[in-house]
C-alpha positions in Angstrom: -235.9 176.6 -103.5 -238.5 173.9 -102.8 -240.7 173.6 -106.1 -244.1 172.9 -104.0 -242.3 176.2 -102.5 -241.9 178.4 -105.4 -245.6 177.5 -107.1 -247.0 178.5 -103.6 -245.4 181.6 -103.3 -246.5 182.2 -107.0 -250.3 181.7 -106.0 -249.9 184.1 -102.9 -248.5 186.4 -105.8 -251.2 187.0 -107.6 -253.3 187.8 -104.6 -251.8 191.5 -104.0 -254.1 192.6 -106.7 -257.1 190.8 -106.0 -260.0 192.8 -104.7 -261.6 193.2 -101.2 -262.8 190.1 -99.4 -262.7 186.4 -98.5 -263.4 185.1 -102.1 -259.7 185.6 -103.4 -258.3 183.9 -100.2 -261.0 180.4 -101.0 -259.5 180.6 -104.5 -256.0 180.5 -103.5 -256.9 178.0 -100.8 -258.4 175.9 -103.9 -255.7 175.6 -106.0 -252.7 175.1 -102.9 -255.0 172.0 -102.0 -254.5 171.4 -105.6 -250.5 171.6 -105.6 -250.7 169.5 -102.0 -252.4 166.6 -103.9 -255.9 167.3 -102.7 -254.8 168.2 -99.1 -257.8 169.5 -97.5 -256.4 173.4 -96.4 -258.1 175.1 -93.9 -257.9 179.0 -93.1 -257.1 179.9 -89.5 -257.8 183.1 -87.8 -255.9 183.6 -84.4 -257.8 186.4 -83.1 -261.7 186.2 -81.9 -264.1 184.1 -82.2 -264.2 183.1 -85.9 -261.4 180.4 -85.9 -262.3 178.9 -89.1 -262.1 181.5 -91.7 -262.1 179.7 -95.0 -261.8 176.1 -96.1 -260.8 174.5 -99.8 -262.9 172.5 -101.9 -266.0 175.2 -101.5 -267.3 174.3 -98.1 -268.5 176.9 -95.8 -266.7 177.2 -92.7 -268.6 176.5 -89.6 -267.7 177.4 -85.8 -270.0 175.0 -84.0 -268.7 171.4 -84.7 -266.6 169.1 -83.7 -263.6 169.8 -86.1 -264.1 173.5 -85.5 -263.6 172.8 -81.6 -260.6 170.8 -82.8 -259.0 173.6 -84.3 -259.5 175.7 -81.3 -257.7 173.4 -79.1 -255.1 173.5 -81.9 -255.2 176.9 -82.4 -254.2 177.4 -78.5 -251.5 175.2 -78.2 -249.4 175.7 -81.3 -250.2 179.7 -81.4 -247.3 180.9 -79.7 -244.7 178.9 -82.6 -243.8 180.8 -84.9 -242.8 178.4 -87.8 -244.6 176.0 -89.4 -245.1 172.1 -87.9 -246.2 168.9 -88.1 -248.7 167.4 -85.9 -249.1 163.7 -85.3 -251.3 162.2 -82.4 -248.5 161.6 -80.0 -247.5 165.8 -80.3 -250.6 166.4 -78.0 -251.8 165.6 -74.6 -254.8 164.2 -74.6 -256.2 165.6 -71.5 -255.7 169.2 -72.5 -256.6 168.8 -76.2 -259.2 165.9 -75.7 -260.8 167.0 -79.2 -258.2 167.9 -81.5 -256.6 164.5 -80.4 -260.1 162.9 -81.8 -259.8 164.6 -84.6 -256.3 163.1 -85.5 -257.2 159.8 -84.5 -259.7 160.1 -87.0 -258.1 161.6 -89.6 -255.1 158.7 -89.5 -252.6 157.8 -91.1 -252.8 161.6 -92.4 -250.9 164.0 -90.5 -251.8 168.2 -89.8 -249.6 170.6 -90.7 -249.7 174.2 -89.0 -248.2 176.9 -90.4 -248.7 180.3 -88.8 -248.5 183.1 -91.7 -246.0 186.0 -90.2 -243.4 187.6 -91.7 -240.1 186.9 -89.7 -240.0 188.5 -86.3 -243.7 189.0 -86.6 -246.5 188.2 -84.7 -248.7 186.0 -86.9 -252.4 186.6 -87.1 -253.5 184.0 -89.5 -252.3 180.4 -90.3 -253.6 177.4 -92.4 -253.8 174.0 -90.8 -253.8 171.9 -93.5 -254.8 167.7 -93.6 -252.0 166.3 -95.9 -251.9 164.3 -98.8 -248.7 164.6 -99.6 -245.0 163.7 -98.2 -245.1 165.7 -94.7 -241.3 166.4 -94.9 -241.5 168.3 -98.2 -244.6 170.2 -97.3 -242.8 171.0 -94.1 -240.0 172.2 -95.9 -242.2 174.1 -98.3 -243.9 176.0 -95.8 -240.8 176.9 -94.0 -239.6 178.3 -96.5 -242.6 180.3 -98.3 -244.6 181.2 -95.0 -242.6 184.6 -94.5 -243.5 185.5 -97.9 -247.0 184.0 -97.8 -248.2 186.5 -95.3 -248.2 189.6 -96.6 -249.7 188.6 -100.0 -252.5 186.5 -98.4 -253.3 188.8 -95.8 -253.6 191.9 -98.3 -257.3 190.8 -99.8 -258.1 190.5 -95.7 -256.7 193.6 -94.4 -258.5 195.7 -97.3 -261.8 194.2 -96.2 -260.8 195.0 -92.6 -260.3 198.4 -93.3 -263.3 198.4 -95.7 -265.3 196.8 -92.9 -264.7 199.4 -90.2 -265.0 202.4 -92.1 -268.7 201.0 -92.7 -268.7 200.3 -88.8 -267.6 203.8 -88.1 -269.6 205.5 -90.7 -272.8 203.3 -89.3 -272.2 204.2 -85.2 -271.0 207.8 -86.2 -274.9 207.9 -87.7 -276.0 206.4 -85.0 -274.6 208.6 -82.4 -276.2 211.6 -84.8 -279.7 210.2 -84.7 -280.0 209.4 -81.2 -278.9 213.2 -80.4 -281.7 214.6 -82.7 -284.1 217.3 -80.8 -288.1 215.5 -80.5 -290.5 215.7 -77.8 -291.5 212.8 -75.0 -294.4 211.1 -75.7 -296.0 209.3 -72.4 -299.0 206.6 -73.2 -301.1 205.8 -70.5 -304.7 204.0 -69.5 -307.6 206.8 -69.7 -310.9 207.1 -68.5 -313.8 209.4 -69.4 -314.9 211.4 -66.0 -317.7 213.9 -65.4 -316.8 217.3 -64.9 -317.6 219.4 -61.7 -320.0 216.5 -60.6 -322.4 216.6 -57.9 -321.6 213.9 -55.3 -324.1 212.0 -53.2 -322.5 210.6 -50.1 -324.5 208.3 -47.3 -326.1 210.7 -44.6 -326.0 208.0 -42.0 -324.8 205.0 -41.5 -327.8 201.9 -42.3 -328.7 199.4 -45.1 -329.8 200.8 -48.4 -333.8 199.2 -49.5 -334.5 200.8 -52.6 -332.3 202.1 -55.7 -335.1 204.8 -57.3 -332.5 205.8 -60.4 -330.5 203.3 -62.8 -327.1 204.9 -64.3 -327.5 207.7 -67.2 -330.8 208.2 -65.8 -331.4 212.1 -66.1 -332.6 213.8 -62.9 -333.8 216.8 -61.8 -332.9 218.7 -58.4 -334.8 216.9 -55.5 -335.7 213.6 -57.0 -335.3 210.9 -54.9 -332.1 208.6 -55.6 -332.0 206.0 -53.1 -333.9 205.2 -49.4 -332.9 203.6 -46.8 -334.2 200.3 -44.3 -336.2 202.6 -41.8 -337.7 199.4 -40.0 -335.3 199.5 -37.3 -334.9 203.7 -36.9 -339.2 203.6 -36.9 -338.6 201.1 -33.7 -336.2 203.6 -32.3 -338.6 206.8 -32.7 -341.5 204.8 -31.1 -339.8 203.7 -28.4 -338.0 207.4 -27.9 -341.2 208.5 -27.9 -343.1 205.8 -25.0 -339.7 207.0 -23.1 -340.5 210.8 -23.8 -344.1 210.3 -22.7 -343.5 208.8 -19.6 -341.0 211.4 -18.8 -343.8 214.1 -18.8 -346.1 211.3 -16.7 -343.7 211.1 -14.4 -342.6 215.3 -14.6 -346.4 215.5 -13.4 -346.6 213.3 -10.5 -344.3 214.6 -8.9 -345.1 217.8 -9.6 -348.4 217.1 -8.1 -346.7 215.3 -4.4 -344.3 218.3 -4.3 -347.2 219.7 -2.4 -347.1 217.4 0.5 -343.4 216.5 0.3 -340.2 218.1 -0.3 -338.4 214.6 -1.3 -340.9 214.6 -4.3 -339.7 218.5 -5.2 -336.4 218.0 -5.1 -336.8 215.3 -7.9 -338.1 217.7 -10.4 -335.2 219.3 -11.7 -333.6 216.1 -12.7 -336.7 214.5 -14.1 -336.8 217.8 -16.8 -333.4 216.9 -17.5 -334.6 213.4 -18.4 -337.1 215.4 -20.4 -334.9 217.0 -22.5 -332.7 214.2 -23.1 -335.9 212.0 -24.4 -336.8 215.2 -26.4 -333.5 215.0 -28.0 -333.2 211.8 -28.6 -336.8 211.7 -30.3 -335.7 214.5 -32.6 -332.4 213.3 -33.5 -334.3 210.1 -34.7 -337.3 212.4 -36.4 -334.3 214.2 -38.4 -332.4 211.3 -39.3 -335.8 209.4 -40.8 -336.1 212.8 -43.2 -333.0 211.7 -44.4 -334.0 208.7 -45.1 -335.0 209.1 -49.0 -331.4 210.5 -50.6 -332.5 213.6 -53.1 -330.2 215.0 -55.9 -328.7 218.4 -55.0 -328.6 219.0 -58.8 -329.9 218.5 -62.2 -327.7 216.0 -64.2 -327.2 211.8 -65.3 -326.9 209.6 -62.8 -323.5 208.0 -62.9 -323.2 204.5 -61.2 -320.9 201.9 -61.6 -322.4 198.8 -59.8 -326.3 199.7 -59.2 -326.8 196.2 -57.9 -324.4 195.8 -55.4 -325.4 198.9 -53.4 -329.6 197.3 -53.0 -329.2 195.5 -49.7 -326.0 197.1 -48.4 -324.8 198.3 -45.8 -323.0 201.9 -45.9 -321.1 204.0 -43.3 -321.8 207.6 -42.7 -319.6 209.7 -45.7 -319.5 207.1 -48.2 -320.0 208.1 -52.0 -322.8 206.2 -52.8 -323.4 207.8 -56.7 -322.7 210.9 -59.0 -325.2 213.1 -61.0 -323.0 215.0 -63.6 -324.4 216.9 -67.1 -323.2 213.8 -69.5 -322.1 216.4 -72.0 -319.6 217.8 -69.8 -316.4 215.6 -69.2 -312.9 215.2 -69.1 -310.4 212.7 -69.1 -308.4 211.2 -66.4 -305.1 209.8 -66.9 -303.4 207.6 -64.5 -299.5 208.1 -65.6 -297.1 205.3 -64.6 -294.9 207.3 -61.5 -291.9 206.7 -63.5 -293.0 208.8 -66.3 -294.4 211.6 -64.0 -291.6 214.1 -64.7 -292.3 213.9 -68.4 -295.8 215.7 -67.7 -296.4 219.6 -67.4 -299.6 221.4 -67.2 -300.4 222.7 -70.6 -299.0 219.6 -72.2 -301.3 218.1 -75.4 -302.6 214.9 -75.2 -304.5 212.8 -77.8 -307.1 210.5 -76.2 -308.1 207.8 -78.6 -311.3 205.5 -76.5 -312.1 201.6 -77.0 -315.5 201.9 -78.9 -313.1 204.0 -81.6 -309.6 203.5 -81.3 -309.2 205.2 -84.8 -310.5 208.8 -83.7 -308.2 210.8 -81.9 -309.8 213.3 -79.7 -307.4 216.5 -78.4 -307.0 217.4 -74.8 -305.1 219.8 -72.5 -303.7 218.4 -69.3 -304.6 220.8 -66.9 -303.9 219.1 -63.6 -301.5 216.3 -62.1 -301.7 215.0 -59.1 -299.0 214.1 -56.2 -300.3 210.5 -55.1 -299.4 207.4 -56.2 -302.2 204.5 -56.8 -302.4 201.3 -58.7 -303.6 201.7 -61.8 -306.0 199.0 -63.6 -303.1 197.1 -64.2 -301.6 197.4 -61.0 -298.9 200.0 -62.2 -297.9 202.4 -59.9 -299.5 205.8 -61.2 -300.1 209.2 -60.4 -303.2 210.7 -61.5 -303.7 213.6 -64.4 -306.6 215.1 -65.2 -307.1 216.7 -69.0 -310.0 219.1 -70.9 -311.1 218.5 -74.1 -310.3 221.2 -76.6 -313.8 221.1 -78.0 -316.7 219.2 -76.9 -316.4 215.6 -78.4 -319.8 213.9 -79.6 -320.6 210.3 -78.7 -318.5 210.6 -75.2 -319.6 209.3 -72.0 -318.6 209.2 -68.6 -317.7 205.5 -68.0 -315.7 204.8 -71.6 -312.2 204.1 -71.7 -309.3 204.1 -73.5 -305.6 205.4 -73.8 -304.1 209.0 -73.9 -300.5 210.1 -75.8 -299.1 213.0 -74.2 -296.8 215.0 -75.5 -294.1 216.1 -73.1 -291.3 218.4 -73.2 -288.4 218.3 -75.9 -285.7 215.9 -75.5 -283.4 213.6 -77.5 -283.9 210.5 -79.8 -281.7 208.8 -77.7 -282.6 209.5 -74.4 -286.3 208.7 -75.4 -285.9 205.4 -76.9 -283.1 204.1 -74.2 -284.3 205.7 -70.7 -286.8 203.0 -69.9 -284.4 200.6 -70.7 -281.7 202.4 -68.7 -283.9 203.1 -65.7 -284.9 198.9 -65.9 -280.9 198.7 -65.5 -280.3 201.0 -62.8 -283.2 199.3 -60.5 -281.2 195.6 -61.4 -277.9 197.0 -60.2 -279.0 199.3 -57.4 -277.4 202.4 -58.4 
């Protein structure tokens, strides 16, 4: 047998009992270089995408250069031999292997050798291409001979890490698969606002422009004080001319209830003129009413609660509009607008912990004790349904107004399905299904 041969053979040897992992295989890839006359060897796996596996002489094997994309243009057209070859520049096409011909042009006058590591009959899974040194028709001969032997000592090392690798892989998704199933409950955050409870709402009683704002927001009020007034320069117009129109009515009621006397044309236009009476009449009253409205009163003792008390001075608002709120300040609740895709999550009776801006480190408990069908834009323009929540005591330093965000606790479900179903629901939308 070939001596480079037999001292090969001896090094693949001694790597049956070597322990798990790449280190033995960059030791015996070491000291072959060594018995090639410095020949730079190179490991080669032919499955995935790792191609370079190991090389001699210490360096660490990388997959993103140009010697690495080499050896994948290699490792394509000479995986299907069997036995080990030679490899000069005019063995490739230079069209299909564009840089593994580079790479031999660079690396003249030196020749590759590949030599796929199978035992006979085999399908090989590993081979080393190695950049010769030495005499290319002994190191050809060599490898002929020791390659079916090489293989299963070299691969042993390999194959114990494999197995060593996906036990760890199995043991780790096995744990997974176990801690995505265990039992814990859905937790929804959403934005949260502060709302009196049972308010008392103030809506426009007419349609006009409002003059004069009498509160400011948190004022407290008292049943019957004045809130806001209206412009009445234009109604005050209105009733003086209504009643001119109602006074000349009853003028005119008299003459001719005076000519009816002497002629029956003049009696028979009585009965329409107390029509026109009674229409002025009603007309004058409707505008008499309607000026008693004028000054808006509370309808109950509370705070004022007003979001924007400046833009409502000079404005103009329909009959029906909510104009302000008077609510006691010490009774609220909490309104939750929950994101529609997280509506199903939410039961009545559900907890919820509402922590508000000014003090995001107090957590205040609540009960959700109402959800509602509609969906609105939230704040943030997220399509929400709205939920409405009691306190379980009576917080101090809360306001209607303040803000913040509520965690609800929703029904028992898995790990799994908690962590993953936004992220599956974001999928389904992308694929339509």
């Amino acid at each position: 047998m070939n001596k480079i041969a037999q001292n090969i053979i001896k090094l693949a040897s001694s790597m049956i009992a070597s322990p798990p992992g790449e280190k033995p295989v960059r030791v015996f890839l070491d000291r072959l270089s060594e018995e090639l006359e410095g020949s730079r060897v190179v490991w080669v796996s032919l499955k995935g995408l790792k191609r370079v596996r190991a090389v001699s002489g210490g360096l660490k094997p990388s997959q993103d250069n140009e010697f690495a994309y080499g050896v994948k243009e290699i490792r394509k057209a000479f995986a299907g031999r069997s036995g080990p070859v030679v490899i000069r520049g005019r063995d490739l096409d230079e069209k299909k292997t564009p840089r593994a011909a580079g790479l031999l042009r660079t690396l003249e006058p030196r020749p590759l050798l590949w030599a796929p590591l199978a035992q006979r009959g085999a399908k090989p899974g590993h081979a080393l291409l190695i950049v010769l040194n030495t005499d290319p028709s002994s190191a050809l001969e060599a490898f002929s001979l020791a390659a079916p032997l090489l293989a299963p000592c070299v691969k042993t090392p390999l194959a114990r890490t494999a197995f060593k690798n996906k036990k760890a892989a199995a043991a780790v998704a096995a744990a997974f698969v176990l801690l995505t199933l265990i039992p814990v409950r859905s937790r929804i955050s959403a934005p949260a606002r502060v709302a009196p409870l049972n308010p008392h709402y103030v809506f426009a009683p007419f349609d006009g422009i409002i003059r004069k704002l009498h509160v400011r927001p948190g004022q407290p009020v008292q049943k019957g004080d004045a809130l806001f007034s209206y412009d009445i320069r234009a109604l005050e117009k209105k009733r003086d001319e209504a009643a001119r129109a109602l006074s000349s009515a009853k003028a005119e009621l008299a003459r001719l209830e005076g000519a009816a006397y002497v002629s029956g044309a003049e009696l028979s236009k009585i009965p329409a003129q107390k029509i026109e009476i009674r229409s002025r009449r009603a007309e004058l009253d409707f505008i008499i009413r309607t000026l008693a409205l004028s000054t808006a009163r509370s309808g109950a003792d509370g705070a004022v609660i007003l979001d924007d008390p400046d833009a409502l001075i000079g404005a103009f608002v329909e009959t029906g509009r909510l104009v302000l709120r008077v609510a006691d300040p010490l009774k609220t609740k909490v309104r939750i607008m929950i994101p529609a895709g997280d509506s199903g999550l939410v039961r009545k009776g559900d907890p919820a912990a509402v922590r508000l801006d000014h003090n995001p480190f107090r957590a205040i408990g609540a009960t959700v004790e109402r959800i509602g069908f509609d969906v609105a834009l939230s704040d943030e323009n997220i399509p929400s349904i709205t939920a409405e929540a009691l306190w379980e005591k009576p917080p101090e330093g809360v306001a209607p107004g303040q803000r913040g965000t509520a965690r609800i606790k929703g029904p028992r479900t898995f790990l799994g399905l908690r962590l993953f179903r936004k992220p599956i629901a974001r999928i389904r939308a992308f694929l339509g299904v």
